[in-house]
C-alpha positions, 0 to 999 in steps of 0.5 A, spaced: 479 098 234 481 096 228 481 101 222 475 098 218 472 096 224 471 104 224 469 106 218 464 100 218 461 105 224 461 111 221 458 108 214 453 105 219 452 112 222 451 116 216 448 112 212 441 113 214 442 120 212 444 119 204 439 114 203 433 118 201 428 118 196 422 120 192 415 118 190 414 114 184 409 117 181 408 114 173 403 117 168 401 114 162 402 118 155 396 114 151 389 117 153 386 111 153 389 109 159 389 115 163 394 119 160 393 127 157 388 128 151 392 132 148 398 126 147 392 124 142 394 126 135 401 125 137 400 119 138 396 118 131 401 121 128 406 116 129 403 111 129 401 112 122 407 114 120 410 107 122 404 104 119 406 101 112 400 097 111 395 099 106 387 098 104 387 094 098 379 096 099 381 103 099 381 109 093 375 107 086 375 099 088 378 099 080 373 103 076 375 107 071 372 114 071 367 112 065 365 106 069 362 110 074 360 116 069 356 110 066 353 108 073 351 116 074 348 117 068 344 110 069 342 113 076 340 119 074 335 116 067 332 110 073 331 116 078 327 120 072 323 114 070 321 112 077 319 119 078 314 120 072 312 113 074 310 116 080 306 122 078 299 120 077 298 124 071 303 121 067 300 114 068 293 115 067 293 121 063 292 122 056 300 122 055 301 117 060 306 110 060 305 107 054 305 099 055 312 096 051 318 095 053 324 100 055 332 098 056 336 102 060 343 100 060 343 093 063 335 094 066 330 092 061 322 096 063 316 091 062 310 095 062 303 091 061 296 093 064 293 088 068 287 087 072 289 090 077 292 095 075 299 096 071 304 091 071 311 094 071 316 088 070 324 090 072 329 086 070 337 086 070 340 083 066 346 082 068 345 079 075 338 076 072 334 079 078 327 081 078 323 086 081 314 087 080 311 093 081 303 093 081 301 100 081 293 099 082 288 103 078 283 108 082 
């Protein structure tokens, strides 16, 4: 036997033995798909760091701190309004609602007494929306 004749033999021999592997055991990173719970905040993170879109939506939707202070204070002056509208006292007492016409800002309060009871007419003036309330009398 030639040389390589041999060695091709004893290749074939030992090869068996160096040829050993191992499992393949693959685990996910993303919790979503199996992986730790823990990889979570991580993940966010980065992905958020790499992000460099931005929410034309987010922050004061390009209202000025007077505008919203105006929208607050409105708030507050409807709120009182509704509330003493509320309270039967202040309708048909001695001090009660005055039939007239009162403006707050953009909303302008028509009350009139009608047959079935007091009529108050809310209008918005700058959507043009309006709104009835009849509040009966007892």
């Amino acid at each position: 036997m030639n040389i390589t004749s041999k060695l091709l033999t004893l290749f074939l021999l030992t090869a068996p033995i160096l040829m050993y592997g191992q499992d393949f055991s693959y685990t996910p990173t993303n919790p979503a798909f199996g992986g730790n719970y823990l990889n979570y905040s991580w993940l966010l993170n980065s992905a958020n760091a790499q992000n460099t879109l931005s929410n034309p939506d987010a922050g004061n939707n390009g209202r000025t701190s007077l505008d919203r202070f105006t929208e607050s204070l409105n708030n507050q002056l409807l709120s009182q309004l509704s509330r003493n509208l509320l309270q039967s006292d202040s309708i048909f007492g001695e001090n009660g609602i005055q039939t007239g016409t009162y403006e707050f800002g953009d909303i302008l309060v028509d009350v009139v007494p009608g047959l079935d009871g007091l009529i108050i007419t809310i209008n918005d003036l700058a959507t043009g929306n309006q709104t009835q309330i009849t509040i009966p009398f007892f």
